[in-house]
N, C-alpha and C positions, 0 to 999 in steps of 0.2 A: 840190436838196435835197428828203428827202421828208418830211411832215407826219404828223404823229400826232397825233387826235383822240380827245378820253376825253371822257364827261359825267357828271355830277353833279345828285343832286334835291335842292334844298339849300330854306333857308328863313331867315332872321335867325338862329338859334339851332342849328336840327339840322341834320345831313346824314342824307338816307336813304336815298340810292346813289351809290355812288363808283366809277368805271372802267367805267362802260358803255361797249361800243366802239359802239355805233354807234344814230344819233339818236330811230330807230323804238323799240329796246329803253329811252328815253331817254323819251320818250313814253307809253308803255308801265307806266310803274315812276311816272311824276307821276301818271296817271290814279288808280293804285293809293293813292299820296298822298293825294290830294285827297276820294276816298272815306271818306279816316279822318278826316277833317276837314283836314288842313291847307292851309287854301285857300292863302294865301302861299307855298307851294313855289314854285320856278322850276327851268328846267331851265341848268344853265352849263356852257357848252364851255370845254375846256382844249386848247390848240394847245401839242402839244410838236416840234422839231427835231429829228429824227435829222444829229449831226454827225458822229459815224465809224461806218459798218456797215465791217467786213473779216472773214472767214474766218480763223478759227484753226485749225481742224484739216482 
């Protein structure tokens, strides 16, 4: 089965980016965070399942 990875810059209260594919742009978007002050950000992976891929057309 194959895995899909999303991340988030999140904090107790806000989210400040949602669906980053991948961990560098994940990185990237906290730095940005942390600059405006909000030291408490963290970065959270979301692991999703692909259970059916099939061709429809």
């Amino acid at each position: 089965m194959r895995t899909k990875f999303s991340y988030s810059i999140q904090d107790a209260s806000n989210i400040f980016a949602d669906d980053l594919s991948t961990r560098s742009s994940a990185r990237a978007a906290l730095a940005e965070v942390k600059e405006q002050g909000f030291t408490t950000a963290k970065i959270y992976q979301e692991e999703m399942m692909v259970i059916r891929s099939r061709q429809v057309r």
